[in-house]
C-alpha positions in Angstrom: -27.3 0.1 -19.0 -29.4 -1.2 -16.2 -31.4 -4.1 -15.9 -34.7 -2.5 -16.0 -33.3 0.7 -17.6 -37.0 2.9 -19.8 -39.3 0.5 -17.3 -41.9 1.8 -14.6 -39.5 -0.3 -12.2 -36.1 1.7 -13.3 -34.7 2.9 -10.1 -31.5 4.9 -10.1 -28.8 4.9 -7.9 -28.7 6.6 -4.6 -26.1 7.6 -2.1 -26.1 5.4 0.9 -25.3 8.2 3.5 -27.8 10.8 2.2 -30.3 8.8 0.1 -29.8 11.2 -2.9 -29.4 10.5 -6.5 -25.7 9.4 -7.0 -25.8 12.3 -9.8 -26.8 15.2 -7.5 -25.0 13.5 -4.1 -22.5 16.2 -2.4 -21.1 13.5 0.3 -16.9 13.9 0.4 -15.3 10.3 -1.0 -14.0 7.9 1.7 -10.4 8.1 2.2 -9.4 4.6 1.6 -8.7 2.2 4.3 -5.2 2.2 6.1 -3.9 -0.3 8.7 -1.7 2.3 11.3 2.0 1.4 10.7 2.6 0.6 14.8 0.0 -2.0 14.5 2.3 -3.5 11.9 5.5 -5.1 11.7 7.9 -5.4 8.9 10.5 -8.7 8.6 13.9 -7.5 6.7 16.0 -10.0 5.8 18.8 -9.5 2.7 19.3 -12.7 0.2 21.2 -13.2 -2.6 20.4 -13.1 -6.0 22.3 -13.9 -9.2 25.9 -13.5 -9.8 26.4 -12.3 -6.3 23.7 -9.6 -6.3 22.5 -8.8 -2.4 18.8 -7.5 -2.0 17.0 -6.1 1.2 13.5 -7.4 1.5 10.8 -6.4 3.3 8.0 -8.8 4.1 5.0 -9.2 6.4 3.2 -5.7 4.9 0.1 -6.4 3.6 -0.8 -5.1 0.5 -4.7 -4.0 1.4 -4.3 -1.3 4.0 -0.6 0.2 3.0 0.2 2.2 -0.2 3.3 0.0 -1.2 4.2 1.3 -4.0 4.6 4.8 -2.1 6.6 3.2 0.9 8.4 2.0 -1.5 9.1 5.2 -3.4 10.4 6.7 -0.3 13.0 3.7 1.0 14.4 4.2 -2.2 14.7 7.6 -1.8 16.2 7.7 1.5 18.7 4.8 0.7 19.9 6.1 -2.9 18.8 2.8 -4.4 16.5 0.8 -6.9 14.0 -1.0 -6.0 10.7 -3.1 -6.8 7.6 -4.3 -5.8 7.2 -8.1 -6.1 3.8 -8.6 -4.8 4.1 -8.1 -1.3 7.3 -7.9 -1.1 9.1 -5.0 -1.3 13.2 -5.4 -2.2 15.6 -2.3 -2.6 18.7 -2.8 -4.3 22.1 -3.9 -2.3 22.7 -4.4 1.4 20.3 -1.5 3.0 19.5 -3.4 6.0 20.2 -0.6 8.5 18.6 2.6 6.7 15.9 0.4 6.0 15.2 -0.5 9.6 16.0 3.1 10.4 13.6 4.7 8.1 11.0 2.3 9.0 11.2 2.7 12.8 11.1 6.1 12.1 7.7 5.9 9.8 6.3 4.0 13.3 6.4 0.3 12.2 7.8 -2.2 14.0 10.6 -4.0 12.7 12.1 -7.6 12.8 15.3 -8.8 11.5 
């Protein structure tokens, strides 16, 4: 409900690109917005985790402007391994160091470590 909602001062919503009622507006949705992956570089480093576990993570992504959770669905694809999302962080099971740098090079990031 709106503030002034049944009042001679109710308003409705308009689109801001063609100034029609948001009901009857035709304008196409924004695509959201994405940072280009060669202005972008991803830190890979591999640490251990308990009882001897080894994990490849991927820093220095940010999370506004990438789909993580879909570059991460596709590193674990192309390296046959788990994975998960720890905020910005992305870590794919076992020592993946060099498909992961591969894969990213070839997705046009820049890559350190």
């Amino acid at each position: 409900m709106r503030l002034f909602e049944g009042t001679p001062f109710d308003r409705h919503p308009r689109c801001e690109k063609c100034d029609q009622l948001e009901e009857e507006c035709i304008c196409p949705p924004e695509p959201p917005f994405r940072i280009p992956p060669e202005q972008q570089t991803a830190r890979l480093s591999i640490e251990k985790r308990k009882k001897g576990k080894r994990v490849t993570v991927i820093r220095g992504l940010p999370l506004e402007g990438n789909d993580l959770p879909e570059l991460l669905k596709q590193l674990k694809s192309q390296c046959g391994a788990g994975g998960s999302l720890q905020g910005e962080e992305l870590e794919i099971q076992g020592e993946q160091l060099d498909r992961v740098r591969e894969a990213l090079k070839k997705m046009g990031f820049q890559v350190k470590g």
